[in-house]
PDB file as gemmi writes it, atoms N, CA and C in Angstrom:
CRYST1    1.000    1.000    1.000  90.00  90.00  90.00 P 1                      
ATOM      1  N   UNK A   1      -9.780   9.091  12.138  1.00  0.00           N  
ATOM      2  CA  UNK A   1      -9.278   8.200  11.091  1.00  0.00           C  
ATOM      3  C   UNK A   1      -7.945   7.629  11.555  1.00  0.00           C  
ATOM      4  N   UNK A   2      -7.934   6.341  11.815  1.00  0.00           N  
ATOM      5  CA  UNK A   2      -6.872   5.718  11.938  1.00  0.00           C  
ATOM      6  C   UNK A   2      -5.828   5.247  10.798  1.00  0.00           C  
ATOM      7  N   UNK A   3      -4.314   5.560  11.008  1.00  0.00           N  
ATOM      8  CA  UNK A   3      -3.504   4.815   9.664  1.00  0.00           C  
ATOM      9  C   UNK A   3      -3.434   3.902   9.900  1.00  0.00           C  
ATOM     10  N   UNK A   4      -2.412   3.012   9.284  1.00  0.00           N  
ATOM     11  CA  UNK A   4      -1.782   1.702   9.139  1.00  0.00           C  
ATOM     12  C   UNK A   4      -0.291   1.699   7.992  1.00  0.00           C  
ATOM     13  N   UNK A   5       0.708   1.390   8.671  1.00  0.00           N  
ATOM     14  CA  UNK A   5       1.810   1.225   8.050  1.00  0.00           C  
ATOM     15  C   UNK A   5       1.634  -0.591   7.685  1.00  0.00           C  
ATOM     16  N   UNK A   6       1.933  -0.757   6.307  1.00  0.00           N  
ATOM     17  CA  UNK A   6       1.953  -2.321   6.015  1.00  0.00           C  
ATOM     18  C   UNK A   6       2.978  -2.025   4.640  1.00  0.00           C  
ATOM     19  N   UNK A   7       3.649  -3.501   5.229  1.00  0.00           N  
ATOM     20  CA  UNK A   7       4.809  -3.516   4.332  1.00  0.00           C  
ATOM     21  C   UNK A   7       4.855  -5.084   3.597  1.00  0.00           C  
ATOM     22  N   UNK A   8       4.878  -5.023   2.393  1.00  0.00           N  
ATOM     23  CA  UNK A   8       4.770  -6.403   1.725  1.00  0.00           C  
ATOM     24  C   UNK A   8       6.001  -6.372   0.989  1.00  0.00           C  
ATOM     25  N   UNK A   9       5.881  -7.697   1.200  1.00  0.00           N  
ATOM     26  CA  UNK A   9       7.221  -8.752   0.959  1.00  0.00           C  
ATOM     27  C   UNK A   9       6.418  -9.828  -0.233  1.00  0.00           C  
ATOM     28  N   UNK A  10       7.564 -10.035  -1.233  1.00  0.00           N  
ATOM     29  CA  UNK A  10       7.834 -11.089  -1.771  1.00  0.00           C  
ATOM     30  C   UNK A  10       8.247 -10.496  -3.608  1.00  0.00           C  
ATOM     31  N   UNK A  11       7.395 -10.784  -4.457  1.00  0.00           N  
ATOM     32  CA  UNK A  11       8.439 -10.445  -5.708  1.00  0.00           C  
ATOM     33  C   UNK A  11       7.088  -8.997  -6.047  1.00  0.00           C  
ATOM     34  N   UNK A  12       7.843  -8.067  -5.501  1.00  0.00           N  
ATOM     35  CA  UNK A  12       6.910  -7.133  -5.415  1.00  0.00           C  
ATOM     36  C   UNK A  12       6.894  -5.840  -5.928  1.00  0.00           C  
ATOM     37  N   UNK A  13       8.503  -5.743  -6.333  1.00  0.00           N  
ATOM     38  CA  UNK A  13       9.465  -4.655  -6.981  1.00  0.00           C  
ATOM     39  C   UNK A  13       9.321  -5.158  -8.544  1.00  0.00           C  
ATOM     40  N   UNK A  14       9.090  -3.970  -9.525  1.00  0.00           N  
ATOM     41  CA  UNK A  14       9.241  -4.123 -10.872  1.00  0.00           C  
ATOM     42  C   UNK A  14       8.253  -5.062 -11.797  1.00  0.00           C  
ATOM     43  N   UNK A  15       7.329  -5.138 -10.940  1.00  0.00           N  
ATOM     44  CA  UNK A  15       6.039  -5.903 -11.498  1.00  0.00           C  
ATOM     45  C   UNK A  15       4.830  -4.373 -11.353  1.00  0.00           C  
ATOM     46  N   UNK A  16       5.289  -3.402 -11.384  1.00  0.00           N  
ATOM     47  CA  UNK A  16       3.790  -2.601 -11.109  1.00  0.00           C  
ATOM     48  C   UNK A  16       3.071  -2.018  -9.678  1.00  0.00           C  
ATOM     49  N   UNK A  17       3.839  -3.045  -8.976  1.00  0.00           N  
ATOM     50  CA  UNK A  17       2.745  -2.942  -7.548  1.00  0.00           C  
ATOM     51  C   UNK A  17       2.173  -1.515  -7.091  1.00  0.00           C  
ATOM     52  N   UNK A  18       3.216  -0.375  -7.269  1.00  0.00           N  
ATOM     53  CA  UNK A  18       3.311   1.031  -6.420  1.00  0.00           C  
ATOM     54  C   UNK A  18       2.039   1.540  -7.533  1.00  0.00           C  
ATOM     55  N   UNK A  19       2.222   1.547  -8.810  1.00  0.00           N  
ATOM     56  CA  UNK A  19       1.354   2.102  -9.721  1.00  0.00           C  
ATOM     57  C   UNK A  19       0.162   1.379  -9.879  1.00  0.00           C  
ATOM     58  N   UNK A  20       0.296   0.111  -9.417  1.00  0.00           N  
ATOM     59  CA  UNK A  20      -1.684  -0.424  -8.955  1.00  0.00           C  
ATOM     60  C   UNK A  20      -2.006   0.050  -8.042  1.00  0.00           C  
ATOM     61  N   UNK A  21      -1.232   0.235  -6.859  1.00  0.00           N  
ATOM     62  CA  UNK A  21      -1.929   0.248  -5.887  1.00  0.00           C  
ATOM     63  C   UNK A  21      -2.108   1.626  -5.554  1.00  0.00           C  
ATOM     64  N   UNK A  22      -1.871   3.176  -6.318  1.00  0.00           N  
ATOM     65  CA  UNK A  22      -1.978   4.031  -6.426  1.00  0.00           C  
ATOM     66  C   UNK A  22      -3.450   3.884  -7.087  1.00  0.00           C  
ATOM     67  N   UNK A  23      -3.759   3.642  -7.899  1.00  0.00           N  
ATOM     68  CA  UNK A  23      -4.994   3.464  -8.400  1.00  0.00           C  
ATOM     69  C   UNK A  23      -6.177   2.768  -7.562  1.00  0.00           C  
ATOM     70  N   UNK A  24      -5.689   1.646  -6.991  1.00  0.00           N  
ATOM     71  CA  UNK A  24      -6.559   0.821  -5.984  1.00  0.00           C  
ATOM     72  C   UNK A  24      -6.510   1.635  -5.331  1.00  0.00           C  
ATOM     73  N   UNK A  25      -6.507   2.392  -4.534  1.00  0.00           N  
ATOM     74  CA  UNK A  25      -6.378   3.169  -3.181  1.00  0.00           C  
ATOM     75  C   UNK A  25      -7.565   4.642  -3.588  1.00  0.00           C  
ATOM     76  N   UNK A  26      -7.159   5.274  -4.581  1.00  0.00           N  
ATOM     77  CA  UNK A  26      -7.885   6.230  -5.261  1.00  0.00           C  
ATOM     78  C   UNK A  26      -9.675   5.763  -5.534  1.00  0.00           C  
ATOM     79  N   UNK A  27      -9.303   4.884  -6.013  1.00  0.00           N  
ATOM     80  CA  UNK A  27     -10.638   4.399  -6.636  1.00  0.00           C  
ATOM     81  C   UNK A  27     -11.483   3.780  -5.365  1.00  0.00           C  
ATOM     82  N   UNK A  28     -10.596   3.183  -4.213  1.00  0.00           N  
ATOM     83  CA  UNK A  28     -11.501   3.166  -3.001  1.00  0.00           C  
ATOM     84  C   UNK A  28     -11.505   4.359  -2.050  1.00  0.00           C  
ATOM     85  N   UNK A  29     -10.923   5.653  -2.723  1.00  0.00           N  
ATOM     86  CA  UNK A  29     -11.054   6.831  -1.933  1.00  0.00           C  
ATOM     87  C   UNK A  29     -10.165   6.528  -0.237  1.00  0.00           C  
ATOM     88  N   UNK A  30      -8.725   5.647  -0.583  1.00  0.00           N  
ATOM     89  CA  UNK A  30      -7.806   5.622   0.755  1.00  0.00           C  
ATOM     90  C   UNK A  30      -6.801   6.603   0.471  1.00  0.00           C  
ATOM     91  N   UNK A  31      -6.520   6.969   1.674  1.00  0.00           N  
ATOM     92  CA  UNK A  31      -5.224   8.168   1.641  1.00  0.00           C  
ATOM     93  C   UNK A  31      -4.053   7.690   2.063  1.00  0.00           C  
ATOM     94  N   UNK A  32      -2.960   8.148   1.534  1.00  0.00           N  
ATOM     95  CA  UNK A  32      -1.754   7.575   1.961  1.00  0.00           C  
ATOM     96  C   UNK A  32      -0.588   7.770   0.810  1.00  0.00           C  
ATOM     97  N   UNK A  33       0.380   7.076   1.200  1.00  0.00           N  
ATOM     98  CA  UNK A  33       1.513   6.711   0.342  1.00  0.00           C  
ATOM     99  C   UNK A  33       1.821   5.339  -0.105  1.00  0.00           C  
ATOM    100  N   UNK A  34       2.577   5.226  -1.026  1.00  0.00           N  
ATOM    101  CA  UNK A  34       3.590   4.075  -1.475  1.00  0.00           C  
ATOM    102  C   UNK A  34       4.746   4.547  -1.738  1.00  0.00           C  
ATOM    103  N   UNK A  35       5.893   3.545  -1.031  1.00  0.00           N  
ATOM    104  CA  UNK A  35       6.779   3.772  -2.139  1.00  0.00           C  
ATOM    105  C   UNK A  35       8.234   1.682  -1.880  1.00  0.00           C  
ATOM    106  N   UNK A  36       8.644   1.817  -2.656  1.00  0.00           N  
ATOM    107  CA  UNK A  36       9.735   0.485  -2.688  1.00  0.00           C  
ATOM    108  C   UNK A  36      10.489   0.824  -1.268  1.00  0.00           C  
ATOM    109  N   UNK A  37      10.909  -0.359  -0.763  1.00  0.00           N  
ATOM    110  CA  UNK A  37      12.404   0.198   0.290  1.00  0.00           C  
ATOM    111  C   UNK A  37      13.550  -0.956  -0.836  1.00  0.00           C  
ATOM    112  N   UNK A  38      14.430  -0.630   0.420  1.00  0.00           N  
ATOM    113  CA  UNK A  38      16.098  -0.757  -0.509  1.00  0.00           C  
ATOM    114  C   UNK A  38      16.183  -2.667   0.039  1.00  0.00           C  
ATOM    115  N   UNK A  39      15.352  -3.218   0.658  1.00  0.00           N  
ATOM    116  CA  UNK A  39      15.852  -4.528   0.994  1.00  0.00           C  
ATOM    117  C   UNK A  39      14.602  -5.595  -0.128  1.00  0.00           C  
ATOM    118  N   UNK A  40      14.075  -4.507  -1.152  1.00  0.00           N  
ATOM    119  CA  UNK A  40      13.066  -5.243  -2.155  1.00  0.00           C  
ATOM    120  C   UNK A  40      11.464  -5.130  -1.267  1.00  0.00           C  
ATOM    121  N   UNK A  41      11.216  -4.615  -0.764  1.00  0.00           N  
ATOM    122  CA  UNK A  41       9.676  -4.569   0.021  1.00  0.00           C  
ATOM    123  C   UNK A  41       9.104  -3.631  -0.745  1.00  0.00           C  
ATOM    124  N   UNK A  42       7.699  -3.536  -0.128  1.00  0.00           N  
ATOM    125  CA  UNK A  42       6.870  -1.917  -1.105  1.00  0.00           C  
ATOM    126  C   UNK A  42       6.170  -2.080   0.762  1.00  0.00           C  
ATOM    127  N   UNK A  43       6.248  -0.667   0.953  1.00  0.00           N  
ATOM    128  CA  UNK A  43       5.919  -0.169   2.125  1.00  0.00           C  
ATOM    129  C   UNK A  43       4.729   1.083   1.674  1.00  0.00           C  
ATOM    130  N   UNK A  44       3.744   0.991   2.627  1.00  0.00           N  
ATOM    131  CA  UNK A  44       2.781   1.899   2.387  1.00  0.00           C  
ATOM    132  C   UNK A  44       2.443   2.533   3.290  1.00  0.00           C  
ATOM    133  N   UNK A  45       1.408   3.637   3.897  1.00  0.00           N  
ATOM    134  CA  UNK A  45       0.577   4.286   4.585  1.00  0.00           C  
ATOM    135  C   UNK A  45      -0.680   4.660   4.055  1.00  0.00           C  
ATOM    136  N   UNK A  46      -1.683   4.095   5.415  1.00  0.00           N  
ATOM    137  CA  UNK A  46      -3.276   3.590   4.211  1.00  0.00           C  
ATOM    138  C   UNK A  46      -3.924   4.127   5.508  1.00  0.00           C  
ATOM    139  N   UNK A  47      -4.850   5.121   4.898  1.00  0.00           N  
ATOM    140  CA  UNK A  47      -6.023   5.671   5.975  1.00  0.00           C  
ATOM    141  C   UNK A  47      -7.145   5.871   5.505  1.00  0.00           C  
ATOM    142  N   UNK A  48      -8.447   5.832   6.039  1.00  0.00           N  
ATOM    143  CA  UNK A  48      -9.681   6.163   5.706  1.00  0.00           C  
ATOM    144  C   UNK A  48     -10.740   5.448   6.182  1.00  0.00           C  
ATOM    145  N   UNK A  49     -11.835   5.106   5.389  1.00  0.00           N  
ATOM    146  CA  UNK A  49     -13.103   4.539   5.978  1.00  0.00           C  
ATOM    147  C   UNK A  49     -12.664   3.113   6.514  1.00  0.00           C  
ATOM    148  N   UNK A  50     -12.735   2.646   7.394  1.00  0.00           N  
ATOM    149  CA  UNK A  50     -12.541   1.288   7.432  1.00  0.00           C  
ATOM    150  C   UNK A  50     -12.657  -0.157   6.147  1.00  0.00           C  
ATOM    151  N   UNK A  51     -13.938   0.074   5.670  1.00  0.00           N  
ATOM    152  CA  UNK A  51     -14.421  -0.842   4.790  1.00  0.00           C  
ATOM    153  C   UNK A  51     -13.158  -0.257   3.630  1.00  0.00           C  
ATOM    154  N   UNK A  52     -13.013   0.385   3.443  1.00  0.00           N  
ATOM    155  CA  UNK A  52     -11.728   0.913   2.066  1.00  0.00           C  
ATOM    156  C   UNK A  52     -11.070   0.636   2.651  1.00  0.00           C  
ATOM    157  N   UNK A  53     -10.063   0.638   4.011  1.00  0.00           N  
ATOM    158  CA  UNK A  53      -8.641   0.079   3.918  1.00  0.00           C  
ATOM    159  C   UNK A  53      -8.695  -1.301   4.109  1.00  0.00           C  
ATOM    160  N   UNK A  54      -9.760  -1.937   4.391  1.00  0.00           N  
ATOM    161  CA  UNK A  54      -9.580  -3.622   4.540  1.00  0.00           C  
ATOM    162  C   UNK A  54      -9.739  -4.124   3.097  1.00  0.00           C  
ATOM    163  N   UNK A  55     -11.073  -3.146   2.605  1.00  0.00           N  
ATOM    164  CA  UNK A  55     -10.705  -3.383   1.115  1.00  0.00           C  
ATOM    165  C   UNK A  55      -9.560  -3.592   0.363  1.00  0.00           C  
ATOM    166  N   UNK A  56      -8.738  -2.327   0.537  1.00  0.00           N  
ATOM    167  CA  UNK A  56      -7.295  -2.394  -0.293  1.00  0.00           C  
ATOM    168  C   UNK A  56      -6.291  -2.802   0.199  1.00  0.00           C  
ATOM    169  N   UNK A  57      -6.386  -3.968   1.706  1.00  0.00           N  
ATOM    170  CA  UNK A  57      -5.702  -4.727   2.157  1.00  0.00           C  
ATOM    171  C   UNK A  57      -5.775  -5.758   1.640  1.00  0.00           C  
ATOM    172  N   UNK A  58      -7.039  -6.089   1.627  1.00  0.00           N  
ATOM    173  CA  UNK A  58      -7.441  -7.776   0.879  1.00  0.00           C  
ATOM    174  C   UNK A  58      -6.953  -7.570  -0.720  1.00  0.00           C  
ATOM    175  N   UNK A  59      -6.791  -6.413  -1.372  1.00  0.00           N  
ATOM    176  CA  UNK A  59      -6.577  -6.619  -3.192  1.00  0.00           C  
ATOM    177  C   UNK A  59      -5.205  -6.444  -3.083  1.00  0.00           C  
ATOM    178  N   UNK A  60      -4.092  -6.222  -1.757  1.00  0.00           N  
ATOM    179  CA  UNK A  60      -2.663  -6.098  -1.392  1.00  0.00           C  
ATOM    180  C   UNK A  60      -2.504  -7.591  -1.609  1.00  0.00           C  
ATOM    181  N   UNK A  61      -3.039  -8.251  -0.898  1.00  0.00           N  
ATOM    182  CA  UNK A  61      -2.751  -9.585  -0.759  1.00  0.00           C  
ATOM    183  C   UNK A  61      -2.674 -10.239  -1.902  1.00  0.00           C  
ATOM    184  N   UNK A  62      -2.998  -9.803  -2.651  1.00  0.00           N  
ATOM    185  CA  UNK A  62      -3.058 -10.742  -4.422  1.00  0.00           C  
ATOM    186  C   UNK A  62      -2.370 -10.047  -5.087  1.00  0.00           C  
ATOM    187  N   UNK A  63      -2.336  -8.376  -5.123  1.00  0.00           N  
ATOM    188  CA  UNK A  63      -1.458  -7.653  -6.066  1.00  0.00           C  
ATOM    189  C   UNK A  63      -1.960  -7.704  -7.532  1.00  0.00           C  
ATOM    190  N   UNK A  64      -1.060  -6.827  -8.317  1.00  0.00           N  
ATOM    191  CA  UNK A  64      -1.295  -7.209  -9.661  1.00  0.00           C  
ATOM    192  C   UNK A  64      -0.684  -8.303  -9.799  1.00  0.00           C  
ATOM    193  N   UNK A  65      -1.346  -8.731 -11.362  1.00  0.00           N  
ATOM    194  CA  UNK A  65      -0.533  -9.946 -12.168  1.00  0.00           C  
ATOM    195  C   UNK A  65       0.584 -10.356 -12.035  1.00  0.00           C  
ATOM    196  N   UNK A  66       0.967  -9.322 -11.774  1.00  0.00           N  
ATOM    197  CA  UNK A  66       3.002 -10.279 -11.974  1.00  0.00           C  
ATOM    198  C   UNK A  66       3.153 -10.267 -10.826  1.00  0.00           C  
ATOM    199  N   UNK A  67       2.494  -9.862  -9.586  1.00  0.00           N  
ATOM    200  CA  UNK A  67       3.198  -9.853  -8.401  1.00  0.00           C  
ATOM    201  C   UNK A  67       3.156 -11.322  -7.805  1.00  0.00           C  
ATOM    202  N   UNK A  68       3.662 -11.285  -6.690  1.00  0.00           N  
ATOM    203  CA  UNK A  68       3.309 -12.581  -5.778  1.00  0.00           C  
ATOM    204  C   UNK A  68       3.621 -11.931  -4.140  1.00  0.00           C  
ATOM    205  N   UNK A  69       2.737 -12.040  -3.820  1.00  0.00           N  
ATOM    206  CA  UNK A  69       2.940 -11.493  -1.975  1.00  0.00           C  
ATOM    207  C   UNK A  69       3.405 -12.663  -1.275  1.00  0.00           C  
ATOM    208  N   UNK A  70       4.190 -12.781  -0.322  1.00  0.00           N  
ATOM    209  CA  UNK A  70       4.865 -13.488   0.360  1.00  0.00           C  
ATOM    210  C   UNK A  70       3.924 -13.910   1.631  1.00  0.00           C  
ATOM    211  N   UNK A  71       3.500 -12.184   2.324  1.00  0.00           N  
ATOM    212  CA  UNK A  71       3.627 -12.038   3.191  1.00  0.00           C  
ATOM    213  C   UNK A  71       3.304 -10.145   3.770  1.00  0.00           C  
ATOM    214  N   UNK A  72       2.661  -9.686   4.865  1.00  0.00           N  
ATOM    215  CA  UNK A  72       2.005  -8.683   5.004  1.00  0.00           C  
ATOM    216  C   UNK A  72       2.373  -8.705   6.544  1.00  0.00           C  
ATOM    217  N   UNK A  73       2.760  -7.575   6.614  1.00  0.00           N  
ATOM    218  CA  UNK A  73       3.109  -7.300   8.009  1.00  0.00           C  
ATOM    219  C   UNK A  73       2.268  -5.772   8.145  1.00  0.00           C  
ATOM    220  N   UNK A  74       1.839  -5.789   9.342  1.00  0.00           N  
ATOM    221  CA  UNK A  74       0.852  -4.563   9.800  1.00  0.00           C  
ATOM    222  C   UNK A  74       0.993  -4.074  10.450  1.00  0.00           C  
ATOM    223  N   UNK A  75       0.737  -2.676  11.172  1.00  0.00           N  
ATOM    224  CA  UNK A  75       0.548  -2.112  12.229  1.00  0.00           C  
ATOM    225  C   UNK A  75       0.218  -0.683  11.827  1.00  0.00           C  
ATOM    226  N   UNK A  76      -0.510  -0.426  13.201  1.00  0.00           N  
ATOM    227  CA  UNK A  76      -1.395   1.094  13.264  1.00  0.00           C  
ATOM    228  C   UNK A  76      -0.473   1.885  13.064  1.00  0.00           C  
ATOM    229  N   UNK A  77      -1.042   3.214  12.953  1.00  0.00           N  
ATOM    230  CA  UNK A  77       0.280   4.458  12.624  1.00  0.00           C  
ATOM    231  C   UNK A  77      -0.427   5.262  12.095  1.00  0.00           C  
ATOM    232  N   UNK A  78      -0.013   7.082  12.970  1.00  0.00           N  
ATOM    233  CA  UNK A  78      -0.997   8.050  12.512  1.00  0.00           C  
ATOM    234  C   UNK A  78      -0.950   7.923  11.114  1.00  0.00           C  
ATOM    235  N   UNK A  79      -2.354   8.506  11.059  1.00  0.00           N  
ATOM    236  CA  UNK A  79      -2.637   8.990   9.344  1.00  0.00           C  
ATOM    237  C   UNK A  79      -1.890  10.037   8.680  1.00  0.00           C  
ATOM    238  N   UNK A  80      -2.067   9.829   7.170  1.00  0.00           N  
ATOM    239  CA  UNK A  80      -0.791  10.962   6.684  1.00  0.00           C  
ATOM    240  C   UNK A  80      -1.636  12.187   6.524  1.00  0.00           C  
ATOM    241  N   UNK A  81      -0.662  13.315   6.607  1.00  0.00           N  
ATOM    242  CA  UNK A  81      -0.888  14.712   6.609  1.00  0.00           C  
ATOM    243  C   UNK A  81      -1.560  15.534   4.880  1.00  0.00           C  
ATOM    244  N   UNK A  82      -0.922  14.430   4.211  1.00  0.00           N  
ATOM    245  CA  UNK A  82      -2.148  15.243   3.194  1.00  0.00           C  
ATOM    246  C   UNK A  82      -2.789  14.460   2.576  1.00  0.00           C  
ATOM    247  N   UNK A  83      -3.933  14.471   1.624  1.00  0.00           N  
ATOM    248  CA  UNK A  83      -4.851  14.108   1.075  1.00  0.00           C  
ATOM    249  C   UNK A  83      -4.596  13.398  -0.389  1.00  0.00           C  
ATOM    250  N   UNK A  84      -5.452  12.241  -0.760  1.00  0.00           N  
ATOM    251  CA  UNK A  84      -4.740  11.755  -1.635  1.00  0.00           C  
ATOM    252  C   UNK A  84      -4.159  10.510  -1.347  1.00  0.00           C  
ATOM    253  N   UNK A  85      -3.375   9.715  -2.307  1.00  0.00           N  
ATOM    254  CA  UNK A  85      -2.729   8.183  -2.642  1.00  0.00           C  
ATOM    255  C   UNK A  85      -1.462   8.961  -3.293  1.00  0.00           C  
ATOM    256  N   UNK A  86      -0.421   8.920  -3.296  1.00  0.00           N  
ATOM    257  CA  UNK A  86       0.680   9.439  -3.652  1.00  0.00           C  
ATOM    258  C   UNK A  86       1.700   8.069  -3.821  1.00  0.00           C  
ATOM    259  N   UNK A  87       2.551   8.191  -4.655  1.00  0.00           N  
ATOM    260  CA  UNK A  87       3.819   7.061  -5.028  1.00  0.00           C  
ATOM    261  C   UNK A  87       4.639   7.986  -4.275  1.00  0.00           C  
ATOM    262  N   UNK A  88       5.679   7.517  -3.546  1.00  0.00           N  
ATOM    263  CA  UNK A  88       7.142   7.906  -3.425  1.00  0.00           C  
ATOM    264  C   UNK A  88       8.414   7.780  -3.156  1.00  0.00           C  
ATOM    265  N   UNK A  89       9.024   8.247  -4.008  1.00  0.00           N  
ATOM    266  CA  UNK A  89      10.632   7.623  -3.527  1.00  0.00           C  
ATOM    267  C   UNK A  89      11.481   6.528  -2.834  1.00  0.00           C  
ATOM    268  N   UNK A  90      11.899   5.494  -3.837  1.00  0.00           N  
ATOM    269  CA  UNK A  90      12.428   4.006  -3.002  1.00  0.00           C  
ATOM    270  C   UNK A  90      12.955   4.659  -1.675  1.00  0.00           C  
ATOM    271  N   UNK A  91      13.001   4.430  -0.519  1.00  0.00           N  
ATOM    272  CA  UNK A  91      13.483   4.700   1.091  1.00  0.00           C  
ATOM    273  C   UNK A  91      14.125   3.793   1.657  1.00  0.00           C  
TER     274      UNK A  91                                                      
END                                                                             
């Protein structure tokens, strides 16, 4: 199982994003984290079946309702160590 670190940009803080996409991720059975960074981004770690993380790449790209994505930056990166979609701590 390969990860992926992806970090989205644009009005992405305080619209919901970390708590959709905790749910999106679950419900496509991806593992990983979320959490905000300090320059306004939401940074993640997304692992699992292929078809689920392109999945919950493509529903990144639209976000919830209030969001607006700018912009998606990608790259590979081991998978996380435990199991689960977890929110955490602005970084």
């Amino acid at each position: 199982m390969r990860g992926r670190r992806i970090r989205i940009e644009g009005r992405v803080q305080g619209v919901g994003f970390r708590d959709w996409m905790v749910r999106e991720a679950t419900r496509l059975g991806v593992q990983g984290w979320v959490r905000n960074t300090l320059d306004g981004a939401v940074e993640a770690l997304v692992a699992g079946d292929e078809a689920a993380v392109q999945a919950l790449l493509t529903a990144c790209r639209a976000g919830p309702r209030l969001a607006r994505v700018d912009r998606i930056v990608e790259e590979f990166a081991d998978p996380p160590d435990e199991p689960g979609f977890v929110r955490r701590p602005t970084a």
